[in-house]
N, C-alpha and C positions, 0 to 999 in steps of 0.2 A: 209725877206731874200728869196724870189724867184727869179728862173730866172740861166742864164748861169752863171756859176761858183759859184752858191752858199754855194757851202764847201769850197771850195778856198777863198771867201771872209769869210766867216765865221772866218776860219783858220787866216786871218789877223787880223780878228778886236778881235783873241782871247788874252787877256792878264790877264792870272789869275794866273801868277807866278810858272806853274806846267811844271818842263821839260821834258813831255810827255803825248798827248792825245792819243787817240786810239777811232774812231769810227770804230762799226761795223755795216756793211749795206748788203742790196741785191747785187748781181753782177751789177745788168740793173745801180745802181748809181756808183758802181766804175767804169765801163764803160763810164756813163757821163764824171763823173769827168778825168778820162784818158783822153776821146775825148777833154775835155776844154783845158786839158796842155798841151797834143801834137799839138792841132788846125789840126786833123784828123780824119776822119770817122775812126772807126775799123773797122777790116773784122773777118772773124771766127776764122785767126790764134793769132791778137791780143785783142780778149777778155777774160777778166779777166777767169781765171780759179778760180775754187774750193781754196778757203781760200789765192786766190790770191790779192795782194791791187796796194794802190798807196801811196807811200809815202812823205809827202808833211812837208818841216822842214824851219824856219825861217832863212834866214843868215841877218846879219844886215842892209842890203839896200832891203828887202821885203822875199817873199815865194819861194822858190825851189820843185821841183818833182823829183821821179823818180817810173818811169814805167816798168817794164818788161826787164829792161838793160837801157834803153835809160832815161837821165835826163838832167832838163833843167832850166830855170826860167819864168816867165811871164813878158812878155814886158807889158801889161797894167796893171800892178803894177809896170811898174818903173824899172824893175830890168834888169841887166845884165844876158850875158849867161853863166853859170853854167858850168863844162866840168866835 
């Protein structure tokens, strides 16, 4: 599981029946992961702050985000966009 979007994939291929993970990480990967789901560079005003995430939950045609206010789905998972 390396490579561009590998908690996102992860996140999908999780099915262990529990309605609710919670990883905690460095800033520099919730950053990653942000940059996968927006498919945007950040700049200094949208990196992760201090005990700040990404919240990423399953709707039943794939994965959903939401970042900082802004949320959405991933097209290369399949999925429609999110409002």
């Amino acid at each position: 599981m390396a490579g561009k979007g590998a908690i996102v994939s992860h996140l999908a291929e999780t099915h262990s029946g529990a309605d609710l993970h919670v990883f905690v990480t460095h800033d520099y990967l919730v950053g990653a992961t942000a940059r996968y789901c927006l498919g945007e560079k950040l700049s200094d005003e949208t990196w992760p702050g201090f005990l700040e995430c990404v919240v990423l939950w399953r709707e039943s045609d794939g994965v959903c985000f939401r970042y900082q206010g802004r949320q959405g789905c991933l097209p290369e998972m399949g999925l429609q966009d999110a409002q």
